[in-house]
C-alpha positions in Angstrom: -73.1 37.3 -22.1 -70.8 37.0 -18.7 -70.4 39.9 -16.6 -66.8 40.3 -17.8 -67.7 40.8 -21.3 -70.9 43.2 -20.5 -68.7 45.4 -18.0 -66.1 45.5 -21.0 -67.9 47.5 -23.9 -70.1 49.9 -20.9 -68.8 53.1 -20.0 -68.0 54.0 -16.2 -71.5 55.5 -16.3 -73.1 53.0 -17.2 -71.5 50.8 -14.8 -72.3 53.6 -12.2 -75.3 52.0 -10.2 -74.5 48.1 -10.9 -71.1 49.2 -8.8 -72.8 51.2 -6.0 -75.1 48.2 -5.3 -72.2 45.5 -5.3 -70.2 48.3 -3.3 -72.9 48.6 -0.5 -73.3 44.4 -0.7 -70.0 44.0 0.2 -69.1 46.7 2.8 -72.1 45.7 4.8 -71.1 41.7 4.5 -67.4 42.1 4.9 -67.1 42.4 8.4 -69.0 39.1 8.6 -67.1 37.4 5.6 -63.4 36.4 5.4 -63.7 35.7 1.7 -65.6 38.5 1.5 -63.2 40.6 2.9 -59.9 39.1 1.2 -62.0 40.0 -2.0 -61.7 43.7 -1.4 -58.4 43.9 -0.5 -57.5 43.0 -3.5 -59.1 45.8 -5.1 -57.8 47.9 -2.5 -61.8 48.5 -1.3 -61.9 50.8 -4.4 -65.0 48.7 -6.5 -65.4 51.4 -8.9 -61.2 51.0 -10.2 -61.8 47.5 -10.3 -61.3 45.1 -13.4 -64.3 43.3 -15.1 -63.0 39.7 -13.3 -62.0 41.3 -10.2 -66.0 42.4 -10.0 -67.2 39.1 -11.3 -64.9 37.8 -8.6 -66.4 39.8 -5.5 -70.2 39.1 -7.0 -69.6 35.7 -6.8 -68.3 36.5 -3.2 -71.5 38.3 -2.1 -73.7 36.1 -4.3 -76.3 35.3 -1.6 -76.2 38.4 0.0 -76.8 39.9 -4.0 -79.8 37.0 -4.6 -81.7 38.4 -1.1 -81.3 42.0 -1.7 -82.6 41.4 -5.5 -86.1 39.6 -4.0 -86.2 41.7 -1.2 -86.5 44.6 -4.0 -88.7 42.7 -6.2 -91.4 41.7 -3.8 -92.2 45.9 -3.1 -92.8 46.0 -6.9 -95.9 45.2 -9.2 -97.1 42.4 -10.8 -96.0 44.4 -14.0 -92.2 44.0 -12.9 -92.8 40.4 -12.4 -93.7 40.1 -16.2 -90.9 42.0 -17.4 -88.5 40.1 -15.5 -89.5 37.0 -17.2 -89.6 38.0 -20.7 -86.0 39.4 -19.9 -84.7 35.9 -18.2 -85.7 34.1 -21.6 -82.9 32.4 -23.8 -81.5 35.2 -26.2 -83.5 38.2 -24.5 -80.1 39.0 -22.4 -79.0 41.4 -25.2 -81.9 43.3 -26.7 -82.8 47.2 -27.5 -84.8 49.2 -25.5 -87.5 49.1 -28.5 -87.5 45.6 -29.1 -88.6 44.6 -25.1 -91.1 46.9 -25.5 -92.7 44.8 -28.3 -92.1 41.8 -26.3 -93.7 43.3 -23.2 -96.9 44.2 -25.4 -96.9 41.3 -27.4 -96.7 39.5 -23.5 -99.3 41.5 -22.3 -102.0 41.0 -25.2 -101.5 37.2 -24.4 -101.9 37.1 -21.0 -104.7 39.0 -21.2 -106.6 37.3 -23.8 -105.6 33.9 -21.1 -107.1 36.0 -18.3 -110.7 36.5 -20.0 -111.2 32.9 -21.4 -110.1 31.8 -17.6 -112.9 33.8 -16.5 -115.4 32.8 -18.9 -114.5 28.9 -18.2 -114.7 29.3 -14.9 -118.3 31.0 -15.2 -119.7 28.7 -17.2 -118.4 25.5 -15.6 -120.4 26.2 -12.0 -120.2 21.9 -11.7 -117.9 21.4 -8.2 -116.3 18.2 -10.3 -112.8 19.2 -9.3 -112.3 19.6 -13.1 -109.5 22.1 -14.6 -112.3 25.1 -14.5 -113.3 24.0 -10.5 -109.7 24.0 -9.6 -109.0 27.4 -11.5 -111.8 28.8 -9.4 -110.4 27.4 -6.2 -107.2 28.7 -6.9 -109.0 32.4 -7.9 -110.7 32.3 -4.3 -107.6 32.3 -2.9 -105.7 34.5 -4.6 -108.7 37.1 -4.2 -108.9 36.0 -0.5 -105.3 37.3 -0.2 -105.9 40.7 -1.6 -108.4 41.2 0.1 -107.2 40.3 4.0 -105.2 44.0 3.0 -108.1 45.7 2.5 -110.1 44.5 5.5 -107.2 46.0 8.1 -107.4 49.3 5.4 -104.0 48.4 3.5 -103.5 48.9 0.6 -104.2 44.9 -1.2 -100.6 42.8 -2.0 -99.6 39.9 -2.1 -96.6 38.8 0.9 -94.0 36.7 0.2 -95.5 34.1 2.9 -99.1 34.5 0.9 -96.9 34.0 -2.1 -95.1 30.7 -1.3 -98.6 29.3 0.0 -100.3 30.5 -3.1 -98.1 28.7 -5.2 -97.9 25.6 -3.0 -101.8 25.9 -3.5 -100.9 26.3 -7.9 -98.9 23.0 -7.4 -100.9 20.4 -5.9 -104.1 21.9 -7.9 -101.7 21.3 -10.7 -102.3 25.2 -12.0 -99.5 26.2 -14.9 -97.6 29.7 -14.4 -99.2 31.3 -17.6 -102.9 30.4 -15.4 -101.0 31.4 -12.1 -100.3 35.1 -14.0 -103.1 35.5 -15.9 -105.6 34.8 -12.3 -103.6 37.6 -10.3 -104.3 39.6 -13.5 -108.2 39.3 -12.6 -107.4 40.1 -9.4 -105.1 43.1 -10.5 -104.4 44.2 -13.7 -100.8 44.3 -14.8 -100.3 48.1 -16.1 -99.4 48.2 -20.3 -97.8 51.0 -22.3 -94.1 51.8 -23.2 -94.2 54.0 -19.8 -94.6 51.2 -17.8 -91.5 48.7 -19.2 -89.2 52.2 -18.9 -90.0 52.8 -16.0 -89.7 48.9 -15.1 -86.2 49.1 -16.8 -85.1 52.3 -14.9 -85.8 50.4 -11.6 -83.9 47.6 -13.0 -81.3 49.6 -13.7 -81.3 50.9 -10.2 -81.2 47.8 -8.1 -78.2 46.7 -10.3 -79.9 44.1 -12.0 -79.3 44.9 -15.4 -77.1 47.7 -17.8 -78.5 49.8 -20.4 -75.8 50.8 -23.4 -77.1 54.1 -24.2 -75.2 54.0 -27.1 -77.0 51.3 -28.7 -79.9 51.7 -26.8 -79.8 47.9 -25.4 -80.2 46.5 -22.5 -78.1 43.7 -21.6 -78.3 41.5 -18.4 -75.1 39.1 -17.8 -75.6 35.4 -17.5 -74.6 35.3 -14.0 -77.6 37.7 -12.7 -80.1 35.9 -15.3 -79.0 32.7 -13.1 -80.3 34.6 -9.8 -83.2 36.0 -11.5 -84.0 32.2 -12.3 -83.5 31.6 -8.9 -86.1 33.6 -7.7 -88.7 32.9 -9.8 -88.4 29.4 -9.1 -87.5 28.6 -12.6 -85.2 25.4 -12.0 -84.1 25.0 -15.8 -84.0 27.2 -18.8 -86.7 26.9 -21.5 -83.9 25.9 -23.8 -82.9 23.4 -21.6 -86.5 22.4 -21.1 -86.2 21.7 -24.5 -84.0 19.1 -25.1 -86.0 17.0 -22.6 -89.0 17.2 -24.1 -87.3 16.3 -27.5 -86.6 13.0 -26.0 -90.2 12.3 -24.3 -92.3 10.4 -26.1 -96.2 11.8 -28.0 -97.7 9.9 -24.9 -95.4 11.4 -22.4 -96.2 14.5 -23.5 -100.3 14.1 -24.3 -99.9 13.1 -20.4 -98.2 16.1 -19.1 -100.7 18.5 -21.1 -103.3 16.4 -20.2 -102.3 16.7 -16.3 -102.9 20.4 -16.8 -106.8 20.4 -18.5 -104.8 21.5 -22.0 -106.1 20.0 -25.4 -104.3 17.0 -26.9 -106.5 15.8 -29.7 -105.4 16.9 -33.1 -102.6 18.4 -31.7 -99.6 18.0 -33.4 -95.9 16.7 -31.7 -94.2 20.2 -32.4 -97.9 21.3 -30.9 -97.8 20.2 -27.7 -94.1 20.8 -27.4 -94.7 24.4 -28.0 -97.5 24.8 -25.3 -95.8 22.8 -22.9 -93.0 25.4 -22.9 -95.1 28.2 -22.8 -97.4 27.2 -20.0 -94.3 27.5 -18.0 -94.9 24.3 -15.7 -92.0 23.4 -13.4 -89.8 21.0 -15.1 -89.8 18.9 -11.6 -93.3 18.2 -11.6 -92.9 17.4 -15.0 -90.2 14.8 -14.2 -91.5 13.7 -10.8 -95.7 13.2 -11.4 -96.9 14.5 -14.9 -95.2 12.6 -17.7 -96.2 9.4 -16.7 -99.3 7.0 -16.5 -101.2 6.8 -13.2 -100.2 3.2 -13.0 -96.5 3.6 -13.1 -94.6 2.6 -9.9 -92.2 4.6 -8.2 -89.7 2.1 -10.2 -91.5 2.1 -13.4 -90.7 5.4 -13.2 -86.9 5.9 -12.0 -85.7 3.3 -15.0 -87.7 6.1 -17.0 -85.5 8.9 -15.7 -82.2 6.6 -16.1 -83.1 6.0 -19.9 -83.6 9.8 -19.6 -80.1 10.7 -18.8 -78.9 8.1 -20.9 -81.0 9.6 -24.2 -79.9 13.4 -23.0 -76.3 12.0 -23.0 -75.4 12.9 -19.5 -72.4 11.9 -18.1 -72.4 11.6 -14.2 -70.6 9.1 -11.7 -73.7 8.4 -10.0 -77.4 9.1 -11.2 -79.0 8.6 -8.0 -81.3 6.0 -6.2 -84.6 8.0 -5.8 -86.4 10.4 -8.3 -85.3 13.0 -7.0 -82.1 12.3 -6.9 -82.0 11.5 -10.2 -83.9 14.8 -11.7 -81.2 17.1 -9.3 -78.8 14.8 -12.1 -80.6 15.9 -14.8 -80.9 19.7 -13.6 -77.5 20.0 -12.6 -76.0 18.6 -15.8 -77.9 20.9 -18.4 -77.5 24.0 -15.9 -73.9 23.5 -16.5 -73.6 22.6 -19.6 -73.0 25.8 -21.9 -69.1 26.0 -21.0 -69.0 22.6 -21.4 -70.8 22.6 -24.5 -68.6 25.6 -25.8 -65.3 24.0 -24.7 -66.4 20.8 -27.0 -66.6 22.6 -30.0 -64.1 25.5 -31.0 -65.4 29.0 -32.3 -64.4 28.1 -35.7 -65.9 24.8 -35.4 -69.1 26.4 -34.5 -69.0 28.8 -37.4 -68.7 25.9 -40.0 -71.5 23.7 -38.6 -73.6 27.1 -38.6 -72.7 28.1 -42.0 -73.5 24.2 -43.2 -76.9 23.9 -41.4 -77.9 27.1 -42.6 -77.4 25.7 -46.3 -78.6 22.6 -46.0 -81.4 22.9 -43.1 -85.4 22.9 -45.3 -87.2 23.2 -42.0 -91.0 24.7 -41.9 -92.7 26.8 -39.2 -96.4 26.6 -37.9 -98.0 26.8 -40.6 -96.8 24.6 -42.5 -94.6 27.8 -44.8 -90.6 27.0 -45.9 -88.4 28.2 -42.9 -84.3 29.0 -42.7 -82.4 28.8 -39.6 -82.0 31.7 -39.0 -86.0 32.4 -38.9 -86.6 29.4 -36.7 -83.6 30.8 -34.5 -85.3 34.1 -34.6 -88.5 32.7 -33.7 -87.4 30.7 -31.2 -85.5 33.1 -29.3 -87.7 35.7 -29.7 -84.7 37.9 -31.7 -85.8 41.3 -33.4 -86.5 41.2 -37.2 -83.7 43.3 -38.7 -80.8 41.6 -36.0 -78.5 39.7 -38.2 -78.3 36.2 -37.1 -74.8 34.6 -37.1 -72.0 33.0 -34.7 -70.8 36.1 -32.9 -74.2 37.0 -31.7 -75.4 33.4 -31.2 -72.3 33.5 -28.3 -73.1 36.2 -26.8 -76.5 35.1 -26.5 -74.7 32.2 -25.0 -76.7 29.8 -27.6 -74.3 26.8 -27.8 -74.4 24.5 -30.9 -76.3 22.1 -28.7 -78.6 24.6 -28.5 -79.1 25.3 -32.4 -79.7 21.8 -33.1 -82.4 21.4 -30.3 -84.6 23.6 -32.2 -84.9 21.2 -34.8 -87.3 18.2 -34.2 -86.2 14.4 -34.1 -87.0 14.1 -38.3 -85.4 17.3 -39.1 -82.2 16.4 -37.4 -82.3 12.7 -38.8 -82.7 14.9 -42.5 -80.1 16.9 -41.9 -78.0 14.3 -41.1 -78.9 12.4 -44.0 -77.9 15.6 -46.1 -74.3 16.0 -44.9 -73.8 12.4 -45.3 -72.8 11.5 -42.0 -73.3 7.8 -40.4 -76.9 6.8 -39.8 -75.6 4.9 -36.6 -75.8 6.6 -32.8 -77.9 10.1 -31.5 -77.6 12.2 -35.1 -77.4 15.3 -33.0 -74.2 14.1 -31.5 -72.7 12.8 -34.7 -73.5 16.0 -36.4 -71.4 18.2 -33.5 -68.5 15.3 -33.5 -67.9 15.8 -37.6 -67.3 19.5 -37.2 -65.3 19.0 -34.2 -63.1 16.1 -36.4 -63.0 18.6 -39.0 -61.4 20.7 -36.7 -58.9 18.3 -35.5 -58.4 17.7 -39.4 -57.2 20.8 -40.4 -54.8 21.3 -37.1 -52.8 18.2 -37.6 -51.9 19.5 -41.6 -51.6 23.0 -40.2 -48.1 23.2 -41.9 -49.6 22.2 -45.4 -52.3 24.5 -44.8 -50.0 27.7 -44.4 -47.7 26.6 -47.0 -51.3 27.0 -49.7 -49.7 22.7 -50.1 -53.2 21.9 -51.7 -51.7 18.8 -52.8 -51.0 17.8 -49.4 -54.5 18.9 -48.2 -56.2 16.6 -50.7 -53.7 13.8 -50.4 -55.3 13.3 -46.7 -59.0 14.2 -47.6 -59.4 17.7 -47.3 -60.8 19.4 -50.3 -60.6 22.7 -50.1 -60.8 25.5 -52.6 -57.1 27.7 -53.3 -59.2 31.2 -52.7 -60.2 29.4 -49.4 -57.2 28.2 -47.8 -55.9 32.1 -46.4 -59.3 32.2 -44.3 -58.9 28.0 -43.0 -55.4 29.2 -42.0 -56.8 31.9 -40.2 -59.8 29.6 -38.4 -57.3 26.6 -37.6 -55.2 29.3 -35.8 -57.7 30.5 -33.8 -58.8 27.3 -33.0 -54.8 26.3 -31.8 -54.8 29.6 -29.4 -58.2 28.9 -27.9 -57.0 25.3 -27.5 -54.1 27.0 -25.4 -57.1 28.5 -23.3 -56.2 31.7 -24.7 -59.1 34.1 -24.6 -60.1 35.2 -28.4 -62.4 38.4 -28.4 -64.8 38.3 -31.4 -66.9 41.1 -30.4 -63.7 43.6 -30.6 -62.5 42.6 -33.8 -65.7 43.3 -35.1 -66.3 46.4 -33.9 -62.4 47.7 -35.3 -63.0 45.7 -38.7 -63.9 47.9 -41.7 -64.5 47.0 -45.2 -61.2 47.5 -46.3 -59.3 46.3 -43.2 -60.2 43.0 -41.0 -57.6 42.0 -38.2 -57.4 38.4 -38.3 -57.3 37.2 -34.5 -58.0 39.8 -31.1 -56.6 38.0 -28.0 -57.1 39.6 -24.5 -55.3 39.3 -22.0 -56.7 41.3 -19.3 -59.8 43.9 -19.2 -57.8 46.4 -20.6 -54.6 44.6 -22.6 -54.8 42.5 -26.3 -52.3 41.1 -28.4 -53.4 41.3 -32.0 -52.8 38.5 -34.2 -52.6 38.1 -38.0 -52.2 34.6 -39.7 -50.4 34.7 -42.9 -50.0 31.7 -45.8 -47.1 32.3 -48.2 -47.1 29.4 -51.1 -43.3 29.8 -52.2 -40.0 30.7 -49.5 -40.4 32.9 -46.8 -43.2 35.6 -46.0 -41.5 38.6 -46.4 -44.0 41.5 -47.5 -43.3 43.6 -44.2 -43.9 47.0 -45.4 -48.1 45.9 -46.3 -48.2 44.0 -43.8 -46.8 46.9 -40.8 -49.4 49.1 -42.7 -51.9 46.8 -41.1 -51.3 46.3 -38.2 -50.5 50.3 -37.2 -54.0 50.3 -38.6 -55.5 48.1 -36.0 -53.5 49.2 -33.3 -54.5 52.7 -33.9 -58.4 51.4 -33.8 -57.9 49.2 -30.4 -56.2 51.8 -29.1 -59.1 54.2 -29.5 -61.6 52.1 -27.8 -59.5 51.9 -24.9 -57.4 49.0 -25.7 -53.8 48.8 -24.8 -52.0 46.4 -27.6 -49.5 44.8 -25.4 -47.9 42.5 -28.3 -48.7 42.3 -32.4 -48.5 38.5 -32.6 -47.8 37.7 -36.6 -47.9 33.5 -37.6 -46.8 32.3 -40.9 -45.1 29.1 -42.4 -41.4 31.2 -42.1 -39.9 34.8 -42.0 -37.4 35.9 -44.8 -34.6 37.3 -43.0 -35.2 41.1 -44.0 -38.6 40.9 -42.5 -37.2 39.7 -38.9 -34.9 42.7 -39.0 -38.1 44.8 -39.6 -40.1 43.5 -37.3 -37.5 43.7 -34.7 -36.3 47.3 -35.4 -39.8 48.8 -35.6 -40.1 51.3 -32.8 -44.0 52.2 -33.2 -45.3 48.6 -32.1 -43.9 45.4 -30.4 -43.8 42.7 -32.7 -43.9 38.7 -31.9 -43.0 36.1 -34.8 -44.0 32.9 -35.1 -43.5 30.0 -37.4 -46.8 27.8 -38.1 -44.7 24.9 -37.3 -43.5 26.8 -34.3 -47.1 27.3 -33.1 -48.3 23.5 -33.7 -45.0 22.6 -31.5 -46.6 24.8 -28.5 -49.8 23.4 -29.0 -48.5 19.7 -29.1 -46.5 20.6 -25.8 -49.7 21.9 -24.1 -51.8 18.9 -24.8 -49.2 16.4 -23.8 -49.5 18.0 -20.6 -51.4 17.0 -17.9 -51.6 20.3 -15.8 -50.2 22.5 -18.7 -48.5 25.9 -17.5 -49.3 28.3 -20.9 -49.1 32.0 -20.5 -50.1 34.6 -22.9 -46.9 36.5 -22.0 -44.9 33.7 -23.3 -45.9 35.3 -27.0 -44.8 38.8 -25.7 -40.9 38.5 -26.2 -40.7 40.3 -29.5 -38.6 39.2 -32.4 -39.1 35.6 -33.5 -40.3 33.7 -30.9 -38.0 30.1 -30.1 -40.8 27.6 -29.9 -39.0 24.8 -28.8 -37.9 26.6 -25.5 -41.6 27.5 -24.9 -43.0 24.1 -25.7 -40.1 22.8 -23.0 -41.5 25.6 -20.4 -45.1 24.3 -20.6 
């Protein structure tokens, strides 16, 4: 979840010591920092009155400053903060109760431990100085012990410096040592404290150095994207593990059998999936993945670029130049998946994301570990380590910031190829990418007959292929609109028209326009004349106004779309004096959106929908 977003549903309390750090970042740097300093103004030097952007804004400003502060703090804590920090950087851990990282943490813990003691037992009983996997796990002990103990000998208390730090895992590199080993070593050496105690107090520190928020509400903790990102940073963690994935996806059983074998792991009667899972768990540096271990010992330096060039090609990367040298061509690779999720969001629209969800849930027969029957949404849940009883849909999957990309990833090369087969789709080209494109068409479909679709025209609709069910069409109306406004870059705010929704009432479409100011939206069909039911539908809308308004919403404009007005209902709308009302025509709306994408450099505002009465869409489509 972005920083915007998490700063939006927090209380000022909350916020409290996130904004104290940033405040004292900034002070101290603006003197020093032009940008820096123009930042501030801005917010008048007041952090604490400042919108959700206009802090993303000045972090971004200060983000070095931010990154050295954070591992300054870090490197006076434990080894047990270090764990923590890496079960909370994983892929869907950025939103999780209090309870649930606790589990994680123990779960963690009991690994890592159970690693520790069968390092120590293969290093005792492998006393042969054959530079094997147990030799080098002993050198690398030595070390780490010799470390510690240089404290102790001056009467100091025995830790680790940054400087030991960057040599030890210098050392962990060449003597090709994974991070799981790395850990579960300095865990001889010191024990990393367990017990619920330990991760609260962890969290509270957290908490304090402005690394992460905790809802007290909900009793979650939630860390935004953009300090999980510096987090990564200072681990030395190059690539997510979800990105990881997709490249290992593409490797080949030898590639990988050489990459576990370049680490002294098993690779005999160990499955595809098998190795895929350790390899991801070891937590081995995707660099010397790409750069030494996938490939044989007789590959040439351009044996093995052509390798990374098929890569980028298979991973469908798109990038001017891919570089000369193997490193230049893995900083392609890196770059390209750290930057994809906006990309990848931007691709597909919300609605198209729902549909493609909802169909790979039905038709995915997937099976875990052991070999048992497995949904979706209990891979997903595996996978991204999600509790048990959190429901596993869309809304969440985007805060999570799990992209569709990232859903189909989980599935191996055969599932995807089944699943493919199953929605019928052509046989030709990467299935993964023909399985996104025919939900992103489907899209495109329903937009173009977005008329015929608010006039219920089913006739229409299955004169140009798309069969749709009469009880249906009032909810594709409503997911083609939404799809038109995000198209016109406008921001649509799931999570808040959730949280109003009851059973009985469900606004149809949030837009935000600021931190603080929405226009609510609600996407009608009428089958015969004009839509003209205004005293239900005024009902409604008081009724969501009423509930935005009590989370501290301000509802700047009610936005109502729908094939045409009768005349009595444009009276109403105009002369109601409890809420601002906006009309627009469906054909109206598919002019502005035709407008916008004609243009090159489109100028759209939200404001342009704020005029009240029945909007002239023809003058806006001109003024875009």
């Amino acid at each position: 979840m972005k920083l915007n977003h998490v700063l939006s549903v927090l209380n000022q309390i909350e916020k409290s010591k996130f904004i104290t750090c940033l405040d004292k970042l900034c002070s101290s740097a603006a003197p020093d920092d032009e940008i820096i300093s123009k930042a501030l103004s801005k917010v008048n030097r007041q952090i604490k009155d400042a919108s959700g952007s206009e802090i993303t804004q000045l972090l971004n400003a200060v983000a070095a400053q931010y990154q050295d502060s954070i591992r300054e703090k870090l490197a006076l804590c434990d080894a047990s903060m270090a764990l923590l920090v890496n079960i909370l950087t994983r892929d869907g851990n950025g939103i999780a109760r209090t309870s649930w990282i606790e589990q994680l943490y123990a779960r963690e813990w009991e690994t890592l431990d159970t690693l520790a003691r069968q390092i120590q037992l293969d290093i005792e009983s492998n006393p042969a100085e054959d530079y094997g996997h147990a030799h080098r796990l002993k050198i690398f002990r030595d070390c780490l012990n010799v470390a510690y103990k240089n404290d102790e000998k001056i009467n100091r208390q025995a830790n680790i410096t940054d400087d030991e730090r960057s040599i030890l895992n210098t050392l962990a590199h060449h003597l090709k040592i994974s991070h799981d080993e790395l850990v579960a070593i300095e865990h001889l050496s010191e024990p990393i404290k367990a017990g619920k105690q330990t991760v609260d107090n962890c969290l509270q520190e957290l908490r304090d150095m402005g690394v992460l928020f905790i809802n007290r509400k909900t009793s979650e903790v939630l860390i935004p994207d953009e300090v999980v990102a510096v987090l990564n940073q200072i681990q030395g963690k190059e690539l997510a593990d979800k990105h990881l994935l997709r490249i290992l996806r593409v490797l080949s059983d030898a590639e990988l059998s050489n990459i576990l074998k370049s680490y002294g792991k098993r690779i005999r009667g160990v499955s595809r999936n098998e190795k895929i899972s350790t390899i991801l768990h070891c937590g081995i540096a995707v660099r010397d993945m790409l750069l030494r271990d996938l490939y044989d010992e007789t590959d040439n330096q351009n044996k093995r670029k052509e390798r990374l060039k098929q890569l980028i090609a298979d991973l469908d990367i798109e990038a001017d130049k891919i570089g000369f040298t193997l490193d230049e061509r893995i900083d392609v690779i890196l770059a390209s998946l750290n930057t994809a999720a906006d990309r990848e969001f931007d691709a597909i629209s919300a609605t198209g994301y729902k549909e493609m969800f909802d169909s790979l849930v039905q038709n995915f027969q997937g099976l875990d570990a052991n070999g048992a029957p497995e949904t979706l949404p209990q891979r997903i849940r595996q996978e991204y380590e999600l509790e048990e009883n959190e429901e596993i849909n869309v809304e969440r999957l985007r805060a999570l910031s799990i992209t569709p990309h990232d859903v189909l990833y989980l599935l191996n090369n055969e599932e995807v190829k089944e699943l493919r087969d199953n929605l019928k789709l052509p046989k030709k080209g990467n299935p993964r990418s023909n399985i996104l494109q025919a939900f992103a068409n489907a899209n495109d479909k329903l937009i173009e007959n977005y008329d015929a679709l608010a006039k219920r025209d089913l006739l229409a609709l299955k004169a140009v292929g798309i069969e749709i069910n009469e009880a249906d069409i009032g909810v594709k109306f409503e997911e083609a609109t939404k799809t038109i406004l995000e198209q016109l870059d406008l921001v649509i705010d799931e999570e808040l028209r959730k949280s109003i929704n009851t059973a009985k009432d469900k606004a149809d479409i949030i837009i935000s326009i600021s931190d603080d100011d929405i226009i609510i939206g609600e996407a009608k069909t009428c089958k015969n004349g004009d839509f003209a039911k205004y005293s239900t539908t005024s009902r409604q809308i008081k009724a969501y106004v009423n509930r935005c308004e009590n989370q501290g919403k301000r509802v700047a404009q009610v936005l109502i779309i729908a094939p045409s007005f009768s005349q009595d209902f444009i009276e109403s709308a105009e002369m109601d004096t409890e809420v601002n009302i906006s009309l627009l025509t469906a054909e109206g709306l598919k002019q502005i959106y035709h407008a916008f994408k004609a243009k090159r450099r489109p100028n759209f505002s939200a404001k342009l929908l704020t005029k009240g009465g029945l909007l002239k869409a023809e003058l806006i489509a001109k003024s875009i």
